[in-house]
Backbone as JSON Lines, residues from 0, in Angstrom:
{"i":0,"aa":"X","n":[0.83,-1.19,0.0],"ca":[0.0,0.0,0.0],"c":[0.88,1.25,0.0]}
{"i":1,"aa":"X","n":[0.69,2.34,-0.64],"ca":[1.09,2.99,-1.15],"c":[1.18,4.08,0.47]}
{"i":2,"aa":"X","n":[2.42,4.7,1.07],"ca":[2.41,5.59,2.28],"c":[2.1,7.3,1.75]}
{"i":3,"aa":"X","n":[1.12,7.5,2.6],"ca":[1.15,8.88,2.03],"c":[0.92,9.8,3.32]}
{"i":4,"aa":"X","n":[1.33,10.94,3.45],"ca":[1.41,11.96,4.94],"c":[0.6,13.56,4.19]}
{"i":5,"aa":"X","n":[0.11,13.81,5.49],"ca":[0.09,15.17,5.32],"c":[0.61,15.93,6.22]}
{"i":6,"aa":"X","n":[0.69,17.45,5.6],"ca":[0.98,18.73,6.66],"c":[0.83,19.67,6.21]}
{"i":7,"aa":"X","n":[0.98,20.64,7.37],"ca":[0.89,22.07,7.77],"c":[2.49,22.87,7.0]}
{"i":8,"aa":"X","n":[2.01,23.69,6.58],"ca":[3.36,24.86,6.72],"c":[2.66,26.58,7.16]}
{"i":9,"aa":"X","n":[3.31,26.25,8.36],"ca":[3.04,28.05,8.92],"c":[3.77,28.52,7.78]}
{"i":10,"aa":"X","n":[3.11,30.1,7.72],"ca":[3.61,31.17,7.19],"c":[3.62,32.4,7.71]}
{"i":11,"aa":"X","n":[4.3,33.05,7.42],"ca":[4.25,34.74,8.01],"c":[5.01,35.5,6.97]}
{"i":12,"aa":"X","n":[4.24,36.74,6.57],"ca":[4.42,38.0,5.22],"c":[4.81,38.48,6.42]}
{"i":13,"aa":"X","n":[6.01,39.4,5.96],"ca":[6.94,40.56,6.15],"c":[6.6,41.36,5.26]}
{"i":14,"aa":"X","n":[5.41,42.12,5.0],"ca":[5.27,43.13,4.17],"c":[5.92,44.24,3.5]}
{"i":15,"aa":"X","n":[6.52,44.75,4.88],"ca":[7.23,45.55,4.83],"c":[8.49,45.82,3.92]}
{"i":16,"aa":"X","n":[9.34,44.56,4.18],"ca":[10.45,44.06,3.73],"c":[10.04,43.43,2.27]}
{"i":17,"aa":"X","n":[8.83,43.09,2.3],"ca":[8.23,41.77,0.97],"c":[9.11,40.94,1.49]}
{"i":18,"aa":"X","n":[9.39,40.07,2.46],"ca":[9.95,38.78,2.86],"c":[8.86,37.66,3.2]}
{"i":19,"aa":"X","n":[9.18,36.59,3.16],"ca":[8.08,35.23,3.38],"c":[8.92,34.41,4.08]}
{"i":20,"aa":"X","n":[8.52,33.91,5.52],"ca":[9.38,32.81,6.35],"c":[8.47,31.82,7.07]}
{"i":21,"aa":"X","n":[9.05,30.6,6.95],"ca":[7.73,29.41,7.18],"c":[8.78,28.57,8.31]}
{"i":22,"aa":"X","n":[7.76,27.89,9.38],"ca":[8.17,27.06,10.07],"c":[8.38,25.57,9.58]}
{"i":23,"aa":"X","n":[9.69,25.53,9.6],"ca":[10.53,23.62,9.6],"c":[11.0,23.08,10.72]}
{"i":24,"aa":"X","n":[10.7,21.79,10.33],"ca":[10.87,21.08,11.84],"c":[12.33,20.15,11.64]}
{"i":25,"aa":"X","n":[12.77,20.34,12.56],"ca":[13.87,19.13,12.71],"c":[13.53,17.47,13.08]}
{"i":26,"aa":"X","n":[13.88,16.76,12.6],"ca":[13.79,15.25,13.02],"c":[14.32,15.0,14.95]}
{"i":27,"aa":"X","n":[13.68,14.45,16.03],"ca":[14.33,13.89,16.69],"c":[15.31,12.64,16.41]}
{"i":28,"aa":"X","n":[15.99,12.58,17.6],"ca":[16.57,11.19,17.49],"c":[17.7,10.88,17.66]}
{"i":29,"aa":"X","n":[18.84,9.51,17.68],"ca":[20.61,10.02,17.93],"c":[20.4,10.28,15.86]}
{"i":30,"aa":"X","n":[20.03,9.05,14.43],"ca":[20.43,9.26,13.67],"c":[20.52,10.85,12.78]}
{"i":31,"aa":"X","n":[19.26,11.63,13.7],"ca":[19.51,12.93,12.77],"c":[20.16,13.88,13.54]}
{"i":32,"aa":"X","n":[20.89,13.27,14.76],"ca":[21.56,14.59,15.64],"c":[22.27,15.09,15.26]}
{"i":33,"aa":"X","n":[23.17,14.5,13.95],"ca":[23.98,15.55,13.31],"c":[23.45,15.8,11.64]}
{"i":34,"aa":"X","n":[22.48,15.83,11.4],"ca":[22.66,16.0,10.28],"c":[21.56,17.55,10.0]}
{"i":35,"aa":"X","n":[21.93,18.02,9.15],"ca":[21.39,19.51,8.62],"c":[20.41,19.42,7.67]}
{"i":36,"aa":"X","n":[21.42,20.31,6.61],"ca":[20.86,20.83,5.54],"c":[20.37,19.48,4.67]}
{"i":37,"aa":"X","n":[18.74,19.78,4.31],"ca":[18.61,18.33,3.53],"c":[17.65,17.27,4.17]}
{"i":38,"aa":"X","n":[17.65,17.49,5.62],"ca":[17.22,16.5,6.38],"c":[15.73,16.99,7.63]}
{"i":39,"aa":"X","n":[15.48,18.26,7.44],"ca":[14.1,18.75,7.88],"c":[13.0,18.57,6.89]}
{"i":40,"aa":"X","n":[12.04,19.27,8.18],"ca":[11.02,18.88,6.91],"c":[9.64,19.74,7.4]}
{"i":41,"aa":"X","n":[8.55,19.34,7.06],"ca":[7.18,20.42,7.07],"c":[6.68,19.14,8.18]}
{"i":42,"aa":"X","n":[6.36,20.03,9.34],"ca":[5.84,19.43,10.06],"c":[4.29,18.32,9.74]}
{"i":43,"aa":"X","n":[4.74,16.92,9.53],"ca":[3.98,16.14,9.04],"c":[3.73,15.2,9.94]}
{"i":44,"aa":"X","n":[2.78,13.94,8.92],"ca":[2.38,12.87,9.43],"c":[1.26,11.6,8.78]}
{"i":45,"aa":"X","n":[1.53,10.58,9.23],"ca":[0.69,9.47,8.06],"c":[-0.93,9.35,9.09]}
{"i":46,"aa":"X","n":[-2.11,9.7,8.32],"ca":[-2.7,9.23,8.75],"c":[-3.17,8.33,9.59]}
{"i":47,"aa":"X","n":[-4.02,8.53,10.67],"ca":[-4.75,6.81,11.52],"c":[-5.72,6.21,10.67]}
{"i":48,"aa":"X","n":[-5.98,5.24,10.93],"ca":[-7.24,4.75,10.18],"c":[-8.18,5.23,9.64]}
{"i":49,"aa":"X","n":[-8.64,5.25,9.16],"ca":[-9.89,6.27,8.7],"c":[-9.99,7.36,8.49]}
{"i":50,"aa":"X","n":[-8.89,8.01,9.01],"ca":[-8.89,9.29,9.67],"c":[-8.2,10.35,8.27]}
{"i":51,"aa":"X","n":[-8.93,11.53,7.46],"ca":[-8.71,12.14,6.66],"c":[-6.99,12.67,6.63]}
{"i":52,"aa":"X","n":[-6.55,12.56,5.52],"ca":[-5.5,13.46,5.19],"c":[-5.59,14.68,5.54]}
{"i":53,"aa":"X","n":[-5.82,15.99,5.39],"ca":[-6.17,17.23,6.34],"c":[-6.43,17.12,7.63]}
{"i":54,"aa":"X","n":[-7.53,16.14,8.15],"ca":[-7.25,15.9,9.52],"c":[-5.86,15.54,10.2]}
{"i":55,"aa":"X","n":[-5.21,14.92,9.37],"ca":[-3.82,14.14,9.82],"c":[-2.59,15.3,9.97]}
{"i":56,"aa":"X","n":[-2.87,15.97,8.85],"ca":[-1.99,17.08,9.11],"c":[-2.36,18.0,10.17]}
{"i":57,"aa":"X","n":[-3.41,18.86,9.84],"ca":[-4.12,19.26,11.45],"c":[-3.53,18.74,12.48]}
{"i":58,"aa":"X","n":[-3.7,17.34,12.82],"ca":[-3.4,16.9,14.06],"c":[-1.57,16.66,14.84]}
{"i":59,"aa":"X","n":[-1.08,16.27,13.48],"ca":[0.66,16.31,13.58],"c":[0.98,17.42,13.54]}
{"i":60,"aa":"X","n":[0.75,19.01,12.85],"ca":[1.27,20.19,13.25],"c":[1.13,20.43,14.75]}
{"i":61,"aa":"X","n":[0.23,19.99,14.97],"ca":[-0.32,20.05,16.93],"c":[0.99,19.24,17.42]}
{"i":62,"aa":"X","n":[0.96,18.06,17.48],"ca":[1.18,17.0,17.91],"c":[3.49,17.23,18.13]}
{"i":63,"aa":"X","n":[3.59,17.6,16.75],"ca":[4.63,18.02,16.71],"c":[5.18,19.82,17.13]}
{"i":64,"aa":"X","n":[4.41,20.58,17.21],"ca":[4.98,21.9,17.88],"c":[4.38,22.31,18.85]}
{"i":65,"aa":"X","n":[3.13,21.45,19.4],"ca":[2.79,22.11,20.18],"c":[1.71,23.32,20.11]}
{"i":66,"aa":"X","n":[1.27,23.94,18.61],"ca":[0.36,24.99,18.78],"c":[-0.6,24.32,17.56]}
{"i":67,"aa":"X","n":[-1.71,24.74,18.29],"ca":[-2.84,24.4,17.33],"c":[-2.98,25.73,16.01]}
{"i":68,"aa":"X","n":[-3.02,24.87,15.01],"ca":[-2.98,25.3,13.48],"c":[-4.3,26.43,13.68]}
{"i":69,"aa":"X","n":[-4.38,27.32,13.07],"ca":[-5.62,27.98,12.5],"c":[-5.75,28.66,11.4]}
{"i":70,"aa":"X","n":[-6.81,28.09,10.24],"ca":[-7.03,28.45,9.4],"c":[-7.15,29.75,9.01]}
{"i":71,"aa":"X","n":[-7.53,30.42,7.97],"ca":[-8.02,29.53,6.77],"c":[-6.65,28.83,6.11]}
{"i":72,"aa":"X","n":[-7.22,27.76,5.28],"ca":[-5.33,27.0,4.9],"c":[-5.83,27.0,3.26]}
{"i":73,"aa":"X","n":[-4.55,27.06,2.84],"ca":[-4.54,26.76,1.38],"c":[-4.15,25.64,0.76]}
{"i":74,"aa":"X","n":[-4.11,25.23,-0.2],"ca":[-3.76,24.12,-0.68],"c":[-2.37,24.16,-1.06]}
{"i":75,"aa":"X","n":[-1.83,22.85,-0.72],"ca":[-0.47,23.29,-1.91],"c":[-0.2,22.08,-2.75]}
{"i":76,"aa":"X","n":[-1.43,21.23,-2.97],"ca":[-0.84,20.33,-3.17],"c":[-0.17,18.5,-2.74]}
{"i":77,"aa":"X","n":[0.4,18.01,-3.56],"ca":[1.25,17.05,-2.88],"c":[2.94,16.91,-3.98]}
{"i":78,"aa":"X","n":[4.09,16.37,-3.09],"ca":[4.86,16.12,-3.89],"c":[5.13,14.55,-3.55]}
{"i":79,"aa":"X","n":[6.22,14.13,-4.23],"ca":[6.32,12.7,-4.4],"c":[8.07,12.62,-3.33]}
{"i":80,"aa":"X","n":[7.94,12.36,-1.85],"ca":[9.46,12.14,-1.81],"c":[10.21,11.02,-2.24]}
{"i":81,"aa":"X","n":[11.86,11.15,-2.14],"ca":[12.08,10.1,-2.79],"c":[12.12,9.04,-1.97]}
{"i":82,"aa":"X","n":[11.8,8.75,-0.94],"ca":[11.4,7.22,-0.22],"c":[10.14,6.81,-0.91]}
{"i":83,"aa":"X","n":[9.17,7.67,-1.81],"ca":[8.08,7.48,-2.48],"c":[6.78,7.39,-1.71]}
{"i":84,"aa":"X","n":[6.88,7.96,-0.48],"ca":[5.89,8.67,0.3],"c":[5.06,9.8,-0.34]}
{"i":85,"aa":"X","n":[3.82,10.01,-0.51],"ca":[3.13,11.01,-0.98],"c":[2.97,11.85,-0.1]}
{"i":86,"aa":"X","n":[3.61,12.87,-0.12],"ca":[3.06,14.3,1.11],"c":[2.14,15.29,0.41]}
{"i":87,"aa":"X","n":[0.9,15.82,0.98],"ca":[-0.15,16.88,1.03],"c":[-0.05,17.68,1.71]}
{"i":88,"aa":"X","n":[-0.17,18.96,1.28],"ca":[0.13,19.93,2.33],"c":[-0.91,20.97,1.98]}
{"i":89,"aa":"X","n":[-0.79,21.89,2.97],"ca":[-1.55,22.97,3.03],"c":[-1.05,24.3,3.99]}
{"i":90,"aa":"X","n":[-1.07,25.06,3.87],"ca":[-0.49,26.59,4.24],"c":[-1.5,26.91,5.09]}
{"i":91,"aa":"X","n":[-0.94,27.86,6.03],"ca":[-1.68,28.92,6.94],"c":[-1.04,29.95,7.64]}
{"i":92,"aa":"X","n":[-1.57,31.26,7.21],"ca":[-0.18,31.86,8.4],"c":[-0.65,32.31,9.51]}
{"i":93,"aa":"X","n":[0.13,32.66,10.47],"ca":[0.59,32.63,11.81],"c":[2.33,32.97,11.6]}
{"i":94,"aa":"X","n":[2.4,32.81,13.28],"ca":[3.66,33.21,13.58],"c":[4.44,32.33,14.6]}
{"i":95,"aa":"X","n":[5.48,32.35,14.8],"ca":[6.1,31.47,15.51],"c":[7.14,32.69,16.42]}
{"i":96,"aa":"X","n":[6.93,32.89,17.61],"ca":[7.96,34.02,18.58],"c":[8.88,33.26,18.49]}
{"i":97,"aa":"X","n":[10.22,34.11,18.33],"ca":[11.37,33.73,18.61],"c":[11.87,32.91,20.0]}
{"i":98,"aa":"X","n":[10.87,33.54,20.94],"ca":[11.1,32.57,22.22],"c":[10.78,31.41,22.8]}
{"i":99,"aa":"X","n":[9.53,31.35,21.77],"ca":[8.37,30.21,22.22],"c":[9.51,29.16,21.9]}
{"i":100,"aa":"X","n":[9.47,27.82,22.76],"ca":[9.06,26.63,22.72],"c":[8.23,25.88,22.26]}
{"i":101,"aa":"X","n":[8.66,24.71,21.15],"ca":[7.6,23.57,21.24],"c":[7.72,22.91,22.02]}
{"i":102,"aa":"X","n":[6.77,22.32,21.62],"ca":[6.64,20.44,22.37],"c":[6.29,19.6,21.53]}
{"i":103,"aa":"X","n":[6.37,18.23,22.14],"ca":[6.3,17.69,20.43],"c":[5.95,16.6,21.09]}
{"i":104,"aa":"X","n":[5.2,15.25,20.86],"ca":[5.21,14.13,21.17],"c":[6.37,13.19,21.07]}
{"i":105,"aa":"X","n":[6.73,12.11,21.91],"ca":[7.52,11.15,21.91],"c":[7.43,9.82,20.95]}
{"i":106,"aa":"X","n":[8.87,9.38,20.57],"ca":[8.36,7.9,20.02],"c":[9.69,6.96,20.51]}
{"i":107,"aa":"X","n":[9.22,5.66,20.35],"ca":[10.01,4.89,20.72],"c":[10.28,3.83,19.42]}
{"i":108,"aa":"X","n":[11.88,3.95,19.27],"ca":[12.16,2.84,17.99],"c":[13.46,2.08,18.58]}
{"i":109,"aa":"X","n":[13.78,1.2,17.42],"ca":[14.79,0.78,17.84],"c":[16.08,1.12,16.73]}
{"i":110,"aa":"X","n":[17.41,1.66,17.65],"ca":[18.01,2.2,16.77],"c":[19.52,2.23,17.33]}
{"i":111,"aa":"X","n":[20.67,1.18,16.7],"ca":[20.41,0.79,15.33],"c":[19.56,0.25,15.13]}
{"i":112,"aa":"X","n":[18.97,0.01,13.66],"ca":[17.41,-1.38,13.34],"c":[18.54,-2.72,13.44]}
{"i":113,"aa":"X","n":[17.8,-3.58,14.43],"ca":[18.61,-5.05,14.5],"c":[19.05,-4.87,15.89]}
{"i":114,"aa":"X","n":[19.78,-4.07,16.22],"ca":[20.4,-3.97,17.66],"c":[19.65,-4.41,18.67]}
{"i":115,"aa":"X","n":[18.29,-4.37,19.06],"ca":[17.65,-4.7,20.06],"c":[17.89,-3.33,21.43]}
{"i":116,"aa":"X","n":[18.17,-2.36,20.33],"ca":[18.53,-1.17,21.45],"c":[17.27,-0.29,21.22]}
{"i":117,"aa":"X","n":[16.36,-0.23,22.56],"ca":[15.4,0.47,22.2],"c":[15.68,2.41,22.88]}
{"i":118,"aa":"X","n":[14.96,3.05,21.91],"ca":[15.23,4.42,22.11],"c":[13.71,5.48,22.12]}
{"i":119,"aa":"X","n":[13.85,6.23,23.16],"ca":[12.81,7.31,22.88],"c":[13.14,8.68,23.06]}
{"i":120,"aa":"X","n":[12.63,9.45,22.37],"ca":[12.91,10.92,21.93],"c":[11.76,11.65,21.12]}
{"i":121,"aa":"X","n":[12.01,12.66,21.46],"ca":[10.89,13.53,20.91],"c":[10.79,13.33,19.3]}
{"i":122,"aa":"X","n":[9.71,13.65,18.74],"ca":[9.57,13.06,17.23],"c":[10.34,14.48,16.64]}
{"i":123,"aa":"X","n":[10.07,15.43,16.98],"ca":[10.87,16.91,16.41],"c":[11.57,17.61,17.4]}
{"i":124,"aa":"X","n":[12.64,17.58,17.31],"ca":[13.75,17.91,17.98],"c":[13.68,19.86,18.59]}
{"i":125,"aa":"X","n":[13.61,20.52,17.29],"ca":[13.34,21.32,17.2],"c":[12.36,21.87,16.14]}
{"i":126,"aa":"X","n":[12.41,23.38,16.09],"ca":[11.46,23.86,14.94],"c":[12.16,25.6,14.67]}
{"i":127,"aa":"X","n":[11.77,25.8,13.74],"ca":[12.32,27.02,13.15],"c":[11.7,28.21,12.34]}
{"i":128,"aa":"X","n":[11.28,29.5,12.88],"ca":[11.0,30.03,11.62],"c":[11.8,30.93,10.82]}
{"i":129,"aa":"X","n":[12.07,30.5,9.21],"ca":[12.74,30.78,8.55],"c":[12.72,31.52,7.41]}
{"i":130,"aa":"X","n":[13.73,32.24,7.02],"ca":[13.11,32.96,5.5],"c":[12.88,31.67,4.51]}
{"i":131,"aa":"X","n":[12.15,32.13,3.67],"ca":[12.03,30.88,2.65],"c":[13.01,30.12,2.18]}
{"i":132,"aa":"X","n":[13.93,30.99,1.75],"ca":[14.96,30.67,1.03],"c":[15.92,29.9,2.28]}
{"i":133,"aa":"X","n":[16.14,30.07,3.36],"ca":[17.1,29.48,4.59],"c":[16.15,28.06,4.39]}
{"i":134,"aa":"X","n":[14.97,28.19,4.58],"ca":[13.82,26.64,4.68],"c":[14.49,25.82,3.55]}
{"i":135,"aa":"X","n":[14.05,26.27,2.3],"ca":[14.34,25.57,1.55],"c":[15.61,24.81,1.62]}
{"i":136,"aa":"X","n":[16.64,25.5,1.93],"ca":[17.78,24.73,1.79],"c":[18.21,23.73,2.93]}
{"i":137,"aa":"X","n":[17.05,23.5,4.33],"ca":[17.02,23.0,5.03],"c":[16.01,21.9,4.98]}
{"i":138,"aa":"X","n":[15.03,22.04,4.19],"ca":[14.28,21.35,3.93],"c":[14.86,19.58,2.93]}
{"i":139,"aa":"X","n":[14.06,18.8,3.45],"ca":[14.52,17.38,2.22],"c":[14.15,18.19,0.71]}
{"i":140,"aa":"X","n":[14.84,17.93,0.1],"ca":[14.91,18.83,-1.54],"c":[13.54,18.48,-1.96]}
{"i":141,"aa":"X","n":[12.51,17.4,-1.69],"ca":[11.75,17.2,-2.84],"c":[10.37,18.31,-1.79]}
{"i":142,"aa":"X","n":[10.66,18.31,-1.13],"ca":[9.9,19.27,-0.04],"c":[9.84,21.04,-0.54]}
{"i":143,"aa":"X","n":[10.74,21.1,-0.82],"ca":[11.04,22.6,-1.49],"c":[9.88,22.88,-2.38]}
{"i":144,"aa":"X","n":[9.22,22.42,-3.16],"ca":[7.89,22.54,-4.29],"c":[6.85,22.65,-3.44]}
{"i":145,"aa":"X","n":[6.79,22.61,-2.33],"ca":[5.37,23.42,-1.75],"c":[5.77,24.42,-1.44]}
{"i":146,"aa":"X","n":[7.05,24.69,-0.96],"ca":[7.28,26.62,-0.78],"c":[7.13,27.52,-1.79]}
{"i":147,"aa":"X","n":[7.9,26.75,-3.08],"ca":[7.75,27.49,-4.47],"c":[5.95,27.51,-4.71]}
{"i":148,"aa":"X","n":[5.56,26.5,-4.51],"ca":[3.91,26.98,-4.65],"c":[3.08,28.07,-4.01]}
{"i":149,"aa":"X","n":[3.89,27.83,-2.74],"ca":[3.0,28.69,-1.48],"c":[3.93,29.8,-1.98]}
{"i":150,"aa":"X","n":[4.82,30.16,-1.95],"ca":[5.59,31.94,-2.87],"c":[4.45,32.06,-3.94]}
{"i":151,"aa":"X","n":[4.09,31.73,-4.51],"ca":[3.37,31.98,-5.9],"c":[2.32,32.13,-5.71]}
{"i":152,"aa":"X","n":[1.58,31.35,-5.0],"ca":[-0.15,31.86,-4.26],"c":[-0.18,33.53,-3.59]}
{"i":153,"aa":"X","n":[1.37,32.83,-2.52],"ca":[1.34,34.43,-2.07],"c":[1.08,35.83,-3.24]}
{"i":154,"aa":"X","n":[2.45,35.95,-3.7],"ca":[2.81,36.67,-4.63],"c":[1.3,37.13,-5.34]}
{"i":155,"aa":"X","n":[0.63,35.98,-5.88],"ca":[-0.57,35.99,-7.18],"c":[-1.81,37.03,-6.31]}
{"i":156,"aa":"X","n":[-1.94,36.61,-5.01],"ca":[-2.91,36.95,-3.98],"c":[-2.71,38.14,-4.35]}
{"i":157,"aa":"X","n":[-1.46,38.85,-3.5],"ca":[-0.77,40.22,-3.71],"c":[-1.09,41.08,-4.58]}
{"i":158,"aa":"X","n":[-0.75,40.26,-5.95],"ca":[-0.69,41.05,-7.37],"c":[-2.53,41.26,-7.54]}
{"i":159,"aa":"X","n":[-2.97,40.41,-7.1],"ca":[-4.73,40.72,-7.39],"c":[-5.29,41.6,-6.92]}
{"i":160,"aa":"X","n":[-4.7,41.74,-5.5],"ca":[-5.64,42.81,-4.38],"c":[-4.52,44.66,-4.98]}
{"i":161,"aa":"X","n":[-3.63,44.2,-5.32],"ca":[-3.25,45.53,-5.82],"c":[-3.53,46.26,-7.1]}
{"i":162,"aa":"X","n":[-4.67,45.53,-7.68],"ca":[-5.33,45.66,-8.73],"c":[-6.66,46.59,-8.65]}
């Protein structure tokens, strides 16, 4: 069966500046404790049973930072990563304070796989809000095509109401 996730990407317009910066999440865990650029991602998650794609995201933006999402959200879509997971996403902005804290739920795996060494840690280590362009390059690469979408909604929005 085919794995597919959804999520959230906060946003926040810098008008002022015309800047756009969205919250990315870091992986918990020891295997992503060192790794960077390449290896975040849009705060996601695979569906429960039954349970809608939009709901799923809804519930993992919670689940993983700690603040409940609020609409209205936009679409962005889905891309294909290359583990061949289908991700859906959807936009909303808000803001993320520089001071705030998440929280994030726990998981327990075993790691190395085989070792019989069991481990628990928060599912997102951290979280970030970033200019687009810093996201992107922090983001897993195939992840980057919902920012370029969500820039372009923005942007299009913009260009309409200044009409």
């Amino acid at each position: 069966m085919k794995k597919i996730s959804g999520g959230l990407v906060l946003y926040k317009k810098d008008l002022i500046n015309q800047k756009l910066s969205v919250l990315v999440a870091h992986p918990g865990g020891p295997f992503f404790q060192n790794k960077d650029e390449g290896w975040w991602s849009i705060p996601k998650g695979e569906p429960d049973p039954g349970e809608k794609i939009f709901h799923a995201a809804i519930r993992e933006f919670e689940e993983e930072t700690g603040l409940p999402p609020n609409g209205p959200y936009l679409g962005l879509g889905s891309i294909m990563q290359k583990n061949g997971k289908e991700v859906f996403a959807w936009a909303f902005e808000g803001d993320w304070p520089k001071d705030r804290q998440h929280t994030c739920n726990e998981i327990t795996m075993e790691f190395p796989s085989g070792s019989g060494k069991m481990w628990t840690f928060p599912e997102i280590d951290r979280v970030e809000l970033l200019p687009i362009d810093q996201a992107k390059e922090k983001l897993r690469p195939q992840q980057a095509a919902l920012l370029d979408r969500l820039s372009q909604a923005i942007l299009w929005s913009q260009s309409a109401r200044a009409r």
